[in-house]
C-alpha positions as CSV (number, residue, x, y, z in Angstrom):
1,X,-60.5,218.2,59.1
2,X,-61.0,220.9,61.8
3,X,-57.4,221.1,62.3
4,X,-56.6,222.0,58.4
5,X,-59.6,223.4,57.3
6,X,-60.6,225.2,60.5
7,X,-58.3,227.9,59.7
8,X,-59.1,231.1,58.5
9,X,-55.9,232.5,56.1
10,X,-56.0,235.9,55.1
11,X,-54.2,235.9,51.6
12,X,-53.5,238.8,49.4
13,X,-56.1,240.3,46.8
14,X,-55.6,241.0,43.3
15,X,-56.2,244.9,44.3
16,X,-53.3,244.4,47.0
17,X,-50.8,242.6,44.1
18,X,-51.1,245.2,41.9
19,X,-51.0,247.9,43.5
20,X,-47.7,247.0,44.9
21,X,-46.6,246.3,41.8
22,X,-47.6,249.5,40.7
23,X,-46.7,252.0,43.7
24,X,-43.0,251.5,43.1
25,X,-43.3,252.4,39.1
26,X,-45.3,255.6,40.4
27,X,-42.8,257.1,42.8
28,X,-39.5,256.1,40.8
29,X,-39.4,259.4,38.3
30,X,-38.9,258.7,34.6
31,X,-35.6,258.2,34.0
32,X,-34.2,258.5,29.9
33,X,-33.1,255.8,28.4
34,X,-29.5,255.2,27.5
35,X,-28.8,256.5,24.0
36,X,-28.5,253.4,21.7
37,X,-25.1,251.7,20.6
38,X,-23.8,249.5,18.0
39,X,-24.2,248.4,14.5
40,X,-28.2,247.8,14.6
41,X,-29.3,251.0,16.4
42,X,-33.1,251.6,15.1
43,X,-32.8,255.3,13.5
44,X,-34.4,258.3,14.1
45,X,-37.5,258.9,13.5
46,X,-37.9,262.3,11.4
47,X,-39.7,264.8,12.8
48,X,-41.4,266.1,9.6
49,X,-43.2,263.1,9.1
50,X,-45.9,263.4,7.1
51,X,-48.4,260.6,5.6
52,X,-48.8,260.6,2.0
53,X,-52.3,261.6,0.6
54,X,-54.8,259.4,-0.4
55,X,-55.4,258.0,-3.6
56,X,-58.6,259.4,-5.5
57,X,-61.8,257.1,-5.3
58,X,-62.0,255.5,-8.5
59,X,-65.3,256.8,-10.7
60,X,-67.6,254.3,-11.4
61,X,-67.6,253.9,-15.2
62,X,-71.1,252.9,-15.8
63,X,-72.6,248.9,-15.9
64,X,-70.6,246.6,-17.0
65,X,-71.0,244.3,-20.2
66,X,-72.5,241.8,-18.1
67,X,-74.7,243.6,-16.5
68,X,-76.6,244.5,-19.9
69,X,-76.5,241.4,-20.7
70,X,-78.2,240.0,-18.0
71,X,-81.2,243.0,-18.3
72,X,-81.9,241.2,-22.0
73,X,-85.2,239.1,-20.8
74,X,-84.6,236.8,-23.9
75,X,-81.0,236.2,-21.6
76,X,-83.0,235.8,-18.6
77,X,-85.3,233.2,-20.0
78,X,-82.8,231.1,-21.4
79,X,-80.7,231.4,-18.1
80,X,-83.7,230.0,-16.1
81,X,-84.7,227.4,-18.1
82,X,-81.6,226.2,-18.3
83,X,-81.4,226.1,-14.1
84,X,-84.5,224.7,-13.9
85,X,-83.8,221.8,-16.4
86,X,-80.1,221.1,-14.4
87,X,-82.1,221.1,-11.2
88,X,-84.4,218.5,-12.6
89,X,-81.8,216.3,-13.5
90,X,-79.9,216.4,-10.9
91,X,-82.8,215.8,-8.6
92,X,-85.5,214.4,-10.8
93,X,-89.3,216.1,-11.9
94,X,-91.6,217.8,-9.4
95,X,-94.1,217.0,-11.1
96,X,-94.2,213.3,-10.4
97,X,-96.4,212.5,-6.9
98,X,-96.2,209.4,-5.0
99,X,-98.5,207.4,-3.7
């Protein structure tokens, strides 16, 4: 095991890879690209671009219908009675103890 594992290698970093990689982009200078050809050259891109304006926020128009209704207690009592009595039946009374 000596004989293969014994020796010490001395491989490249990450750092090291990169930066080779990269040192050749940094010292070529920027060169322009070729000026497009042929039937699906992208266009040019206008120079007076400008974005359109945002929409205005829309006003809030006040509660809706539902919203009243729901404030009517007589509304309110009838909507939790009626939970309550669909939550017994689905489960069964509470008021039932076992022993």
């Amino acid at each position: 095991m000596q004989a293969v594992y014994g020796q010490t290698i001395d491989r490249p970093s990450a750092h090291e890879i990169l930066s080779a990689k990269l040192a050749p982009a940094q010292e070529a200078p920027a060169q322009e690209a070729p000026a497009p050809r042929g039937q699906y050259d992208p266009l040019p891109w206008p120079d007076d671009f400008e974005v359109p304006p945002m929409p205005a926020p829309v006003e809030p128009q006040g509660p809706a219908v539902w919203e009243e209704i729901l404030k009517n207690p007589t509304v309110k009592s009838v909507l939790n009675t009626t939970a309550r009595e669909i939550t017994r039946s689905i489960f069964g009374t509470g008021r039932r103890r076992r022993k």
